[in-house]
Backbone and ligand atoms as CSV (ligand in chain L), in Angstrom:
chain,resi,resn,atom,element,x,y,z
A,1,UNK,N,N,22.442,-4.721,-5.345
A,1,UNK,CA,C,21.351,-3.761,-5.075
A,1,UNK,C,C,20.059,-4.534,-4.805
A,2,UNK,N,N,19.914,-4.296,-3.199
A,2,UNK,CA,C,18.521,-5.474,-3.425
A,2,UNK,C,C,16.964,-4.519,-2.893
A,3,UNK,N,N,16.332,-5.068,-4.492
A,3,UNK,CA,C,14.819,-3.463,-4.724
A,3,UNK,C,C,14.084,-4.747,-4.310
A,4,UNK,N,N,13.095,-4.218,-3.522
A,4,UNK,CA,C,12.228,-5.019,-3.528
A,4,UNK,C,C,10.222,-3.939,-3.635
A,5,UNK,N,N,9.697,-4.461,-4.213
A,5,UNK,CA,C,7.945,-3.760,-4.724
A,5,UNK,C,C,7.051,-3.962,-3.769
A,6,UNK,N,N,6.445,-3.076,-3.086
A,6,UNK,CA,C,5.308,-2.952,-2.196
A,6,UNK,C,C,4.149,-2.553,-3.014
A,7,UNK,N,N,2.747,-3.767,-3.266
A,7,UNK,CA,C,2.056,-3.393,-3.967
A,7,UNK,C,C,0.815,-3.471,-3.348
A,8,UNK,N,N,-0.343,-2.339,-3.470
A,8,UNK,CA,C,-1.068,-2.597,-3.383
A,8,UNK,C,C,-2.345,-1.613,-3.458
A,9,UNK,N,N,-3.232,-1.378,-3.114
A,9,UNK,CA,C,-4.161,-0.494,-3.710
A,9,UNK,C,C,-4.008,1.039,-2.531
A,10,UNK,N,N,-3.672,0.990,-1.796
A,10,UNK,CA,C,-3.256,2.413,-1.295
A,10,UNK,C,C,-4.688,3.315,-1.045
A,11,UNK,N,N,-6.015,3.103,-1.068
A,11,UNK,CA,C,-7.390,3.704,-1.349
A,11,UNK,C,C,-7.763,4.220,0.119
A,12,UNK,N,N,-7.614,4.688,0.921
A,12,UNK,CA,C,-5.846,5.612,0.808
A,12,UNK,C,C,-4.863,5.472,1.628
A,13,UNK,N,N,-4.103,5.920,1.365
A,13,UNK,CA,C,-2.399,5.263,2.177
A,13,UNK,C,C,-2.923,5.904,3.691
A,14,UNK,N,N,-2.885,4.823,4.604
A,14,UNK,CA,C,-2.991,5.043,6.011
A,14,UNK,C,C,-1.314,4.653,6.633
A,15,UNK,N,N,-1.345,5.515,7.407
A,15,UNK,CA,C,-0.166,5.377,8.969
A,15,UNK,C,C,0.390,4.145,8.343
A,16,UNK,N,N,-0.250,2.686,8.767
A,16,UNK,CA,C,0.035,1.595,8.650
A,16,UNK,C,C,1.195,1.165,7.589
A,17,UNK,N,N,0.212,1.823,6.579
A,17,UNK,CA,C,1.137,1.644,5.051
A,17,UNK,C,C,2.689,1.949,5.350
A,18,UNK,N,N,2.710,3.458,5.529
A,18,UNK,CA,C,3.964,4.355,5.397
A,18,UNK,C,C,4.837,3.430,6.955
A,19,UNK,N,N,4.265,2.938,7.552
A,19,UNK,CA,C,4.781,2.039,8.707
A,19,UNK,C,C,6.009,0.813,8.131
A,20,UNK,N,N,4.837,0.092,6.830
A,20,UNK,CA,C,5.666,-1.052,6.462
A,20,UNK,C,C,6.561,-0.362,5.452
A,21,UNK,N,N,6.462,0.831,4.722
A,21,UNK,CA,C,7.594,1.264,3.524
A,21,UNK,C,C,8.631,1.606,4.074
A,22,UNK,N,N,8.354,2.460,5.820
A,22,UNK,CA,C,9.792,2.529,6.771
A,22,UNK,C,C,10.494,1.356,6.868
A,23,UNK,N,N,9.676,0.355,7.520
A,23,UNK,CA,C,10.670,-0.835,7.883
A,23,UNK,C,C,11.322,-1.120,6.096
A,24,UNK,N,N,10.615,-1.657,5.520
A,24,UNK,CA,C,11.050,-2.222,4.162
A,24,UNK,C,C,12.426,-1.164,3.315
A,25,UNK,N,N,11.941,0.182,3.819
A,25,UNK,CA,C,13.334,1.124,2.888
A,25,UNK,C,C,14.400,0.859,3.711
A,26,UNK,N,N,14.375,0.161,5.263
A,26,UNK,CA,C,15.857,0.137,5.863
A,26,UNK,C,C,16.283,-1.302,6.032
A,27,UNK,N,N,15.501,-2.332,4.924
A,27,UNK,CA,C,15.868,-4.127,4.855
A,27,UNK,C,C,16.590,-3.699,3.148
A,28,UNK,N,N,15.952,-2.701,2.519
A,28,UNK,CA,C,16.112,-2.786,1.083
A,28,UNK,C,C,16.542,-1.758,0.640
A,29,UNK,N,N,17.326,-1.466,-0.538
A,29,UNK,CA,C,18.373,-0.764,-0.875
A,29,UNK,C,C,17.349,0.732,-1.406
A,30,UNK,N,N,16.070,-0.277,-2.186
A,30,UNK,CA,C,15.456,0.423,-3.174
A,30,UNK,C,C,13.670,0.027,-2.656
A,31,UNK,N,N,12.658,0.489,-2.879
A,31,UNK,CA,C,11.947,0.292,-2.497
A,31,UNK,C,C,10.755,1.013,-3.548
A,32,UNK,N,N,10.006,0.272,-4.461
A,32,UNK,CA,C,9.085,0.563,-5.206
A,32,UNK,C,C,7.839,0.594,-4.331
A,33,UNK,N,N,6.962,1.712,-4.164
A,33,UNK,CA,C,5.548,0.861,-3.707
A,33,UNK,C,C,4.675,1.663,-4.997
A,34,UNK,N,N,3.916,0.311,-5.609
A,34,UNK,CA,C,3.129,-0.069,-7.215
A,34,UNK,C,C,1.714,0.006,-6.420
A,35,UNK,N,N,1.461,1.285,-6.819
A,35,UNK,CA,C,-0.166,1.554,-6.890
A,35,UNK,C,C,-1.202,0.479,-7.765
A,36,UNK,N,N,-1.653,-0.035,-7.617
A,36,UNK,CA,C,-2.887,-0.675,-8.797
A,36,UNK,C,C,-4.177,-0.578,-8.291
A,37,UNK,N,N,-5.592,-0.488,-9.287
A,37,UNK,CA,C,-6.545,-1.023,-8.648
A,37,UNK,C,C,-6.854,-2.606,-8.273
A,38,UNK,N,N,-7.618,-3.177,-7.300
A,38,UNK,CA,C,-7.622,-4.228,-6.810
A,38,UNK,C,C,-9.449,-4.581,-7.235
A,39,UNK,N,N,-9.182,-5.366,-8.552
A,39,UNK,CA,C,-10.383,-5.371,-8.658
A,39,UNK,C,C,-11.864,-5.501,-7.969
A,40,UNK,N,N,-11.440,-6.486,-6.560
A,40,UNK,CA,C,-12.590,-6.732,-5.807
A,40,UNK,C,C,-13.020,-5.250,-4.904
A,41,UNK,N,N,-12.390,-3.744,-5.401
A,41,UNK,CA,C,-12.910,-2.671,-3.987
A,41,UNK,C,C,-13.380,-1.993,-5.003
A,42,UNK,N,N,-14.094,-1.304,-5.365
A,42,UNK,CA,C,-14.636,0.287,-5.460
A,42,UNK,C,C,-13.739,1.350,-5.031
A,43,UNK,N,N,-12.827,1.739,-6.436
A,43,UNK,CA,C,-11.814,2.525,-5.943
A,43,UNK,C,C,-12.346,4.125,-5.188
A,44,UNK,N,N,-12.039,4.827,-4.231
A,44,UNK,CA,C,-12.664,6.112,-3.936
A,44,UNK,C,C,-11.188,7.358,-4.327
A,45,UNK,N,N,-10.207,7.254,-4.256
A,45,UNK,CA,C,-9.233,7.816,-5.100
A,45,UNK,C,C,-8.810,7.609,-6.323
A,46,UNK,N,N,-8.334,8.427,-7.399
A,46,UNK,CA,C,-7.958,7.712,-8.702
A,46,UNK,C,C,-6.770,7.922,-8.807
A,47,UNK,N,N,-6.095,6.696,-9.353
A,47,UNK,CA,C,-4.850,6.107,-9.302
A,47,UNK,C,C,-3.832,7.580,-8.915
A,48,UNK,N,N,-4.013,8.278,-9.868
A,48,UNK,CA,C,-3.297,9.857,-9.549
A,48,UNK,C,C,-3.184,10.579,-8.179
A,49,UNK,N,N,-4.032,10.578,-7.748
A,49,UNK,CA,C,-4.713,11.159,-6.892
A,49,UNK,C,C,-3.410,10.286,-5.045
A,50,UNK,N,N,-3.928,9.220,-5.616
A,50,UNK,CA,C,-3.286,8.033,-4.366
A,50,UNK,C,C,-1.358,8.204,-4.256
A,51,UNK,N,N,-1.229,8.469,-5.959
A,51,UNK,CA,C,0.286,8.420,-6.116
A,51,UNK,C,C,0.943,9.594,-5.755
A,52,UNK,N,N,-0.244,10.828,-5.859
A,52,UNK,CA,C,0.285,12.409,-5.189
A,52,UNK,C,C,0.510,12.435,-3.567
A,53,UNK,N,N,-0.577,11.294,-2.868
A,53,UNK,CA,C,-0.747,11.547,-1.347
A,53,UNK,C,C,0.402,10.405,-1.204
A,54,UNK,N,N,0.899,9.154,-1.700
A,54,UNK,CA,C,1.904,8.954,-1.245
A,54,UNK,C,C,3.312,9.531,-1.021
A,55,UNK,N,N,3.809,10.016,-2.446
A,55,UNK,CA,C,4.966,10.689,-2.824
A,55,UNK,C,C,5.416,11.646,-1.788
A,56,UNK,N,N,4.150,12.685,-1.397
A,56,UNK,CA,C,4.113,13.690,-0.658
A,56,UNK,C,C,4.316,12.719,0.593
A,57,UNK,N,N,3.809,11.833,1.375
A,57,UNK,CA,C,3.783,11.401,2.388
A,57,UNK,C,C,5.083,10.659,2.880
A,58,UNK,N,N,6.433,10.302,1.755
A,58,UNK,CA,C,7.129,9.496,1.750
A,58,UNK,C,C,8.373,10.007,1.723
A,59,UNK,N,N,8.189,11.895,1.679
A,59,UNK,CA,C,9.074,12.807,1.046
A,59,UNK,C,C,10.255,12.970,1.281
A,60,UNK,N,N,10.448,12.317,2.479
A,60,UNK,CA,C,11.590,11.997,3.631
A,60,UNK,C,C,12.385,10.738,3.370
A,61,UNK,N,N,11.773,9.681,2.933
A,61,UNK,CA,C,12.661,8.801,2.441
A,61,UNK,C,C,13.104,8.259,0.794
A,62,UNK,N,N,14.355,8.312,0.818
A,62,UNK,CA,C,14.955,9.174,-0.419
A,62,UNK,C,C,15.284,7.676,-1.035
A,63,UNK,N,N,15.142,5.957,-0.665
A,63,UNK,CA,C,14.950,5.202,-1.640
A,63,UNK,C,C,13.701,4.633,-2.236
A,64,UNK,N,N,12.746,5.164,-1.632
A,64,UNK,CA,C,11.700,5.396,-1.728
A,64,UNK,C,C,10.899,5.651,-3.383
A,65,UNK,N,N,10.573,4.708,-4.207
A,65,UNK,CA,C,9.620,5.445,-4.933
A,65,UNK,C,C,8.552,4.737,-5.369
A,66,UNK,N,N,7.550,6.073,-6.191
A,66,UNK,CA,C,5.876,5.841,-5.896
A,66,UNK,C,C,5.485,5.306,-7.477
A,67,UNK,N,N,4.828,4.355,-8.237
A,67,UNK,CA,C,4.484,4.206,-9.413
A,67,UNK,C,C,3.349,4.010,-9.464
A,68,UNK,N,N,2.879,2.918,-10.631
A,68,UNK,CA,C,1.316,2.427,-10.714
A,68,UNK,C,C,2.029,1.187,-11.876
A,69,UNK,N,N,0.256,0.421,-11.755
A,69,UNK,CA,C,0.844,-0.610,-12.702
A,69,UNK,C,C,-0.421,-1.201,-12.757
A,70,UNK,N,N,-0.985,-2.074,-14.291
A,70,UNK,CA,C,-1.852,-2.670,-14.184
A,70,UNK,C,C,-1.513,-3.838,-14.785
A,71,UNK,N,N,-2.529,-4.694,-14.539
A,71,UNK,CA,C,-2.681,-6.280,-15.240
A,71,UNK,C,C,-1.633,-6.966,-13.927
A,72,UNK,N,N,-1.060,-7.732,-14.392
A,72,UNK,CA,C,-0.398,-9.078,-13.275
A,72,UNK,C,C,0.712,-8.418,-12.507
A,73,UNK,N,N,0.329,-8.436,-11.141
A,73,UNK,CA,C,2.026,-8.068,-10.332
A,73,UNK,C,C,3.298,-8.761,-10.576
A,74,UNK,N,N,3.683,-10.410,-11.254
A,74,UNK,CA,C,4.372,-10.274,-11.795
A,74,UNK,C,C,5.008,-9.916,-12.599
A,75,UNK,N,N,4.210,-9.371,-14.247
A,75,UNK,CA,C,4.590,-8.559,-15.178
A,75,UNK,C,C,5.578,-7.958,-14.839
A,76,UNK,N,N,4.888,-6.920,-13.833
A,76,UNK,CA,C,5.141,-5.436,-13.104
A,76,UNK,C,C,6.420,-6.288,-12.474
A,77,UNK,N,N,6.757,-6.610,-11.994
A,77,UNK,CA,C,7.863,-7.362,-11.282
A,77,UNK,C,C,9.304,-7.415,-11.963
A,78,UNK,N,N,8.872,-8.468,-13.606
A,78,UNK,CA,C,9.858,-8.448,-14.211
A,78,UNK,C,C,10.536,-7.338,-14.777
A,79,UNK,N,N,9.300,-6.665,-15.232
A,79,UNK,CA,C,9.790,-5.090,-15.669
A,79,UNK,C,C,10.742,-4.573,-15.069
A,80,UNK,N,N,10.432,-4.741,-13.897
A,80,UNK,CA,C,11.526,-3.983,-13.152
A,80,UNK,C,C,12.807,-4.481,-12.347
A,81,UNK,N,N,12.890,-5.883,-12.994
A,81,UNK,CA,C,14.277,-6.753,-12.486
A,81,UNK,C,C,13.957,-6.986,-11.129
A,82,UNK,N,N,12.742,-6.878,-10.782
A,82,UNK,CA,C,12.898,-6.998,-9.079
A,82,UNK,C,C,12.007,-8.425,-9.195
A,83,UNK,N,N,12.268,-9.090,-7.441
A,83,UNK,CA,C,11.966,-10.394,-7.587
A,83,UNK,C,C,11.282,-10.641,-5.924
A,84,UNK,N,N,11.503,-9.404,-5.347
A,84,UNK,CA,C,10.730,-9.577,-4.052
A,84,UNK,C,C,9.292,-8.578,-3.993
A,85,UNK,N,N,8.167,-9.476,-3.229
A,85,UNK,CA,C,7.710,-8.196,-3.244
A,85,UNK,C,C,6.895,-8.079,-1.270
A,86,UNK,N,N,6.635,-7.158,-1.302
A,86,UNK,CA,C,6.593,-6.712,0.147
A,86,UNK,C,C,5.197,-6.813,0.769
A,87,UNK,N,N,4.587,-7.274,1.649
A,87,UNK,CA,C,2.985,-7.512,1.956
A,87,UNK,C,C,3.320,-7.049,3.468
A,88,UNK,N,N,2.392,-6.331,3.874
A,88,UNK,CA,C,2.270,-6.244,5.516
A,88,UNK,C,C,0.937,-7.369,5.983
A,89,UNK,N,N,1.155,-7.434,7.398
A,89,UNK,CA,C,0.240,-9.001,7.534
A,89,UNK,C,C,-0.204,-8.403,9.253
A,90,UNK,N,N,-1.141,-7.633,9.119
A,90,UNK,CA,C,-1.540,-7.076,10.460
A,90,UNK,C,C,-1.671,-8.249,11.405
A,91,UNK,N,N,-2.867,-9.220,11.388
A,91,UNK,CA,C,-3.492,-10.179,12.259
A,91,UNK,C,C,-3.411,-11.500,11.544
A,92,UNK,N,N,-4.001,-12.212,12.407
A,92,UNK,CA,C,-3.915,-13.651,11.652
A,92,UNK,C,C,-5.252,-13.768,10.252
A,93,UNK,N,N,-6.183,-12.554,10.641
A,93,UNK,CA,C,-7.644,-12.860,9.506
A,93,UNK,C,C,-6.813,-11.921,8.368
A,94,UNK,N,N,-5.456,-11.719,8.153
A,94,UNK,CA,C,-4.807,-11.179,7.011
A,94,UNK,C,C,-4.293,-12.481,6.641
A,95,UNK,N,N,-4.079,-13.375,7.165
A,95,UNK,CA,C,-3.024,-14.504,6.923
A,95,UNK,C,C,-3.950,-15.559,5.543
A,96,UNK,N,N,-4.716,-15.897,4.942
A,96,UNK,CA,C,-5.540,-16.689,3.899
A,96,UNK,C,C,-5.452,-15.918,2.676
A,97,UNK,N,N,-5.595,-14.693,2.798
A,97,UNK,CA,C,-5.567,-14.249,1.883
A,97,UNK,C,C,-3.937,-13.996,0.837
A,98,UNK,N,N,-3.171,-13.693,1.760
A,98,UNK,CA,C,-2.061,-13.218,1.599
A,98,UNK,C,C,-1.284,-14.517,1.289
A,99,UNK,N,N,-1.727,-15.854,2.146
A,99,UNK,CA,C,-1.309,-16.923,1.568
A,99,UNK,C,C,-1.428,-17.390,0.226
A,100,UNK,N,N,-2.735,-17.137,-0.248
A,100,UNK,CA,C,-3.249,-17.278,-1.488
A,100,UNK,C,C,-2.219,-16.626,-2.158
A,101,UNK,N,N,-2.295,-15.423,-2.008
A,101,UNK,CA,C,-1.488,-14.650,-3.155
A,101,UNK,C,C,-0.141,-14.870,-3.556
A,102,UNK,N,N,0.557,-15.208,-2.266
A,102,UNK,CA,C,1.793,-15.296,-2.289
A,102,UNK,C,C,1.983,-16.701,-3.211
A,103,UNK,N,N,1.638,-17.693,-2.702
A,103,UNK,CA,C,1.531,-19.065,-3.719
A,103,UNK,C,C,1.146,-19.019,-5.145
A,104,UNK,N,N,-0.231,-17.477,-5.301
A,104,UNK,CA,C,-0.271,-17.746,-6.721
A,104,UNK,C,C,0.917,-17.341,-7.337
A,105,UNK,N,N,1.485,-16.170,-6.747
A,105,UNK,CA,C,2.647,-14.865,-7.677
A,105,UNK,C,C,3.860,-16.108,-7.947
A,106,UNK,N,N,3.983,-17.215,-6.403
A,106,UNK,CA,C,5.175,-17.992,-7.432
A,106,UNK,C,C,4.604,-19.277,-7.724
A,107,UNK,N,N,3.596,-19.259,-7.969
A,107,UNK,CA,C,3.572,-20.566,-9.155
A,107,UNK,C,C,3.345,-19.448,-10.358
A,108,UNK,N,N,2.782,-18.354,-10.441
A,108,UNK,CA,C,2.865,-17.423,-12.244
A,108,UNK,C,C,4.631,-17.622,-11.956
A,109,UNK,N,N,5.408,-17.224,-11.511
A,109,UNK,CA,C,6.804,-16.886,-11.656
A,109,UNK,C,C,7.527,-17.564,-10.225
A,110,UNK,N,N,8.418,-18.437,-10.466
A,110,UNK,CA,C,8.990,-19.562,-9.300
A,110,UNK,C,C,9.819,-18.649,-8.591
A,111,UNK,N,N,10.251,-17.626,-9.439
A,111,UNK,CA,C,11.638,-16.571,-9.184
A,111,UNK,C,C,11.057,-15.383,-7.860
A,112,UNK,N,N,9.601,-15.342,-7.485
A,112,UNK,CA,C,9.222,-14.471,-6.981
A,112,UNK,C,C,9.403,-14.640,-5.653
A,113,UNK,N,N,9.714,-14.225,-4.551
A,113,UNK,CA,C,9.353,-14.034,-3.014
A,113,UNK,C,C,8.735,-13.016,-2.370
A,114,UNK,N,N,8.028,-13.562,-1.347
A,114,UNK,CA,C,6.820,-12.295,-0.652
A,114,UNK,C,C,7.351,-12.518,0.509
A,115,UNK,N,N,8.088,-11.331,0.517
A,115,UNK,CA,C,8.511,-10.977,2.374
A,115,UNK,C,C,6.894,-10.237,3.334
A,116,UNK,N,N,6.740,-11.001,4.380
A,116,UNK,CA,C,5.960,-10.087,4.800
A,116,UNK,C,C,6.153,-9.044,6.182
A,117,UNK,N,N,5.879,-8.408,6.461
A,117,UNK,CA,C,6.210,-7.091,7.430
A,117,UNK,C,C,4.606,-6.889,8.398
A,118,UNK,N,N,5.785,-6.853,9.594
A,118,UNK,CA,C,4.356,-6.580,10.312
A,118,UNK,C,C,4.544,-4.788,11.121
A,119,UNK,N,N,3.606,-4.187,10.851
A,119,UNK,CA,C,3.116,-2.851,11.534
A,119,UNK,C,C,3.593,-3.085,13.067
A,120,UNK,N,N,4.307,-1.846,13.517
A,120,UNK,CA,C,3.854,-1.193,15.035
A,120,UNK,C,C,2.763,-1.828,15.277
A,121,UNK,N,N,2.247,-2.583,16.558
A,121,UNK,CA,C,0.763,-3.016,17.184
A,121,UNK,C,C,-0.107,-2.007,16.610
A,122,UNK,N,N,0.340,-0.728,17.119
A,122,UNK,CA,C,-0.913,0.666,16.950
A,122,UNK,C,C,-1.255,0.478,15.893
A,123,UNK,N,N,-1.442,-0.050,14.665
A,123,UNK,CA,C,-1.607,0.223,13.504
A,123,UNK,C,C,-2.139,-1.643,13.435
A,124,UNK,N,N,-2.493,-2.126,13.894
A,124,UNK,CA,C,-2.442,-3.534,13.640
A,124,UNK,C,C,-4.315,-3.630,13.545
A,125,UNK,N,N,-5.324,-2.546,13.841
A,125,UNK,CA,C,-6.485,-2.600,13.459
A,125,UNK,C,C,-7.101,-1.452,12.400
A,126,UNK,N,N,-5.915,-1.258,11.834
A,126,UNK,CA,C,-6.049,-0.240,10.779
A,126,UNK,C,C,-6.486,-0.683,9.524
A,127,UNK,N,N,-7.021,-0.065,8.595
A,127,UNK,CA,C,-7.785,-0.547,7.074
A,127,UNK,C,C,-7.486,0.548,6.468
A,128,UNK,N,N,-7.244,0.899,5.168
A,128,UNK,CA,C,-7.959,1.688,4.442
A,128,UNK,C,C,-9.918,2.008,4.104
A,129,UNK,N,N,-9.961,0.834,4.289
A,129,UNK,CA,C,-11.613,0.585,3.561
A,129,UNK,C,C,-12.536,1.429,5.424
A,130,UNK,N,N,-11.888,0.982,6.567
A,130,UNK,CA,C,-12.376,1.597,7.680
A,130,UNK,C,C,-11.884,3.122,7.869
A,131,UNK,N,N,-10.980,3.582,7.319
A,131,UNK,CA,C,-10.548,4.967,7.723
A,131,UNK,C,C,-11.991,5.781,6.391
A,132,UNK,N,N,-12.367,5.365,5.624
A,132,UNK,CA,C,-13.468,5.529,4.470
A,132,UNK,C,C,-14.516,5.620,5.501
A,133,UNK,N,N,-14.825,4.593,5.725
A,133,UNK,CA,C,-15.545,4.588,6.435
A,133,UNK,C,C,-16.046,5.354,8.215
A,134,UNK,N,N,-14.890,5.953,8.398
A,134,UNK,CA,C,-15.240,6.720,9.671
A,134,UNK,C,C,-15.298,8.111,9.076
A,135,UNK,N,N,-14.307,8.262,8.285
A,135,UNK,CA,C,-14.207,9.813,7.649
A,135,UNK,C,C,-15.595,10.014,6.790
A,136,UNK,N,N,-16.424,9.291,6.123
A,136,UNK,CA,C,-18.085,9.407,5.161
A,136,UNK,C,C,-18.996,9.598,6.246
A,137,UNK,N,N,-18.899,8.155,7.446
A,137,UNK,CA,C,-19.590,8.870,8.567
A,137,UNK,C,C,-19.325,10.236,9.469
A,138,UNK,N,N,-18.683,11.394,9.192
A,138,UNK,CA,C,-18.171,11.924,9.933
A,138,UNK,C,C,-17.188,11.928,11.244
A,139,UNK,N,N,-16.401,10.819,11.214
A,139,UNK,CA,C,-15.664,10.844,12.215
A,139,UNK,C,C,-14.578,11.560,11.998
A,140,UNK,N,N,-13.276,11.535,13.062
A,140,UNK,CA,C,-11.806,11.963,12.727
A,140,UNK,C,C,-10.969,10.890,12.605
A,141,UNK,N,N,-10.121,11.099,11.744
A,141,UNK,CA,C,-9.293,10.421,11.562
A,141,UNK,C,C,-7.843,10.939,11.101
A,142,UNK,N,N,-7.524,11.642,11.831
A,142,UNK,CA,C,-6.374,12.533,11.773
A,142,UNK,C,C,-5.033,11.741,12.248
A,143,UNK,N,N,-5.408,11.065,13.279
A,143,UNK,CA,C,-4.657,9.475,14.016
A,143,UNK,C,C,-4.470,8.233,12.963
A,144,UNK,N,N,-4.528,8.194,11.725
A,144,UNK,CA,C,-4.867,7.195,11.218
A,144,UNK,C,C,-3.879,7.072,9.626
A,145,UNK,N,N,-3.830,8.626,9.587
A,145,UNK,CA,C,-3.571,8.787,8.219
A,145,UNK,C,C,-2.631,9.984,7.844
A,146,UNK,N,N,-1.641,9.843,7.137
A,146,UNK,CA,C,-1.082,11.320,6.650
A,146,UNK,C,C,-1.608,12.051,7.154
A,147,UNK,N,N,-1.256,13.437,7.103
A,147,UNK,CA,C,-1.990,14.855,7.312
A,147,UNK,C,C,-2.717,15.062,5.423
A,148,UNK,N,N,-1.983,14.846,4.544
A,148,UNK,CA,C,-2.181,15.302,3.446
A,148,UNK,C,C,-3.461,14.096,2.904
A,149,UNK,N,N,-3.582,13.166,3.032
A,149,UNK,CA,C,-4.750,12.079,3.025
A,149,UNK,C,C,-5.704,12.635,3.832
A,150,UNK,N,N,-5.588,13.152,5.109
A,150,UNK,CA,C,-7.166,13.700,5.718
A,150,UNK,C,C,-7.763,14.401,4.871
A,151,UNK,N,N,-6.415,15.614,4.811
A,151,UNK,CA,C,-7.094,17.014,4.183
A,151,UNK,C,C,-8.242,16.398,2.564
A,152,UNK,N,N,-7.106,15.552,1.999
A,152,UNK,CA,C,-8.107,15.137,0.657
A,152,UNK,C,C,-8.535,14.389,0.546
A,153,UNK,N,N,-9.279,13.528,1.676
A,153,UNK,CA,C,-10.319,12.570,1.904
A,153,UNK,C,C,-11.624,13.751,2.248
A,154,UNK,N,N,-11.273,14.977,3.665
A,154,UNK,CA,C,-12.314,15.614,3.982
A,154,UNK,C,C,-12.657,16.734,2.608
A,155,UNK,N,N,-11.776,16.806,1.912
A,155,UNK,CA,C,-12.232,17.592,0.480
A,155,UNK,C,C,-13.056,16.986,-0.483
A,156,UNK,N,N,-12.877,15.630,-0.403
A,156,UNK,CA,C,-13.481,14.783,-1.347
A,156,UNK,C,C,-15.250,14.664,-1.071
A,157,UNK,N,N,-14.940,14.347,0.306
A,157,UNK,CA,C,-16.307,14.430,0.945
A,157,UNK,C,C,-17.269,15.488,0.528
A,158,UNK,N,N,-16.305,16.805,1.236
A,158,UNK,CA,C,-17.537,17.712,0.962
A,158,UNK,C,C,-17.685,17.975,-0.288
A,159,UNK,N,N,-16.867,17.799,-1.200
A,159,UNK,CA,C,-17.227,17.712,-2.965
A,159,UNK,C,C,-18.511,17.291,-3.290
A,160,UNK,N,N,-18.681,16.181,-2.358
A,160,UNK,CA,C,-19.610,15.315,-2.501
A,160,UNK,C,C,-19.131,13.900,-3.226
A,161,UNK,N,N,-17.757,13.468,-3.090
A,161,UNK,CA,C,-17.048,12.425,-3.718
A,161,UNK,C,C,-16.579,12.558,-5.185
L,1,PNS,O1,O,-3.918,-3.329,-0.994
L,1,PNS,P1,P,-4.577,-4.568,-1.536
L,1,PNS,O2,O,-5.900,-4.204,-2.188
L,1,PNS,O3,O,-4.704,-5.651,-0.507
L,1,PNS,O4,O,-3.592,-5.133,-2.676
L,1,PNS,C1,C,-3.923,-6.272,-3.464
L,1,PNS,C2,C,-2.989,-6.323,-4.690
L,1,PNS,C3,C,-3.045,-5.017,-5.430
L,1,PNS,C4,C,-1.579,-6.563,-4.233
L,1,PNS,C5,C,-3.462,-7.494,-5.588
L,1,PNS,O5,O,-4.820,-7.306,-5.890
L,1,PNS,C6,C,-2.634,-7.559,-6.887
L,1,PNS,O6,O,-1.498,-7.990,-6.873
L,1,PNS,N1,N,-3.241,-7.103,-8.005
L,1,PNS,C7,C,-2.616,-7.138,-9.320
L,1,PNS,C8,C,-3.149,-8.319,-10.150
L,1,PNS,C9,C,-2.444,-9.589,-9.748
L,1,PNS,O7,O,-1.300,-9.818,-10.073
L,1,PNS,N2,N,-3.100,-10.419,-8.926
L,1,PNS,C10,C,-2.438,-11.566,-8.292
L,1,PNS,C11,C,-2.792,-12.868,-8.900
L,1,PNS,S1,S,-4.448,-13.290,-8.482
């Protein structure tokens, strides 16, 4: 049975995302994607909130599932007997960072591997932190994101956040 963990802050799950959990649910038997906050963003969904718009967004694929997790992604790793974990790598200005990470997760744990996945092109200038950002300025972003992420990004808004 080979599970492999897609982790990452989801603030909020865009196109892109649900792009790499397709490819990844038909390489992998089982497919975790581990909500966490990422300390360096200013979360604008709370953890709950992110794990309802995925679940709903993912509803269709049935190895598919949605959690959360805090403190070290390896922890979270062992917990769950799994030993891969899944990164999408849009452009090359994704590539330093992701290097970093991947080198730290296996020097914490030697046992770990980071497959990475690349998006459909269309999705290859996509962000979470920019879909925030067009939807606060009033733009659309209906092209970008779930249907169920617009609706409760443009709710959030007019809440007033
Ligand atoms: O979607 P993001 O914000 O790019 O995801 C980054 C994430 C959540 C994968 C990364 O911040 C993470 O793994 N956080 C958990 C803490 C941890 O294990 N950090 C790695 C060692 S520095």
């Amino acid at each position: 049975m080979k599970l492999a963990v897609y982790p990452g802050s989801f603030d909020p799950p865009t196109n892109g995302h649900i792009d790499i959990i397709t490819r990844a649910s038909q390489l992998f038997d089982r497919v975790i994607v581990a909500i966490t906050d990422n300390p360096n963003k200013k979360p604008f969904f709370n953890i709950e909130e992110r794990k309802r718009m995925l679940i709903a967004s993912l509803k269709n694929i049935r190895s598919v599932e949605v959690d959360s997790f805090t403190g070290l992604l390896i922890n979270y790793l062992g917990k769950k007997k799994a030993r891969i974990i899944i990164r999408g790598l849009r452009a090359v200005s994704d590539f330093e960072y992701e290097f970093q990470l991947a080198l730290m997760n296996r020097k914490l744990s030697k046992n770990i591997e980071t497959v990475f996945l690349m998006p459909d092109e269309k999705y290859t200038f996509l962000s979470s932190s920019m879909v925030k950002e067009v939807a606060l300025l009033g733009g659309g972003i209906k092209d970008f994101v779930p249907s169920i992420v617009e609706r409760n990004i443009k709710q959030k808004i007019k809440n007033g956040q």
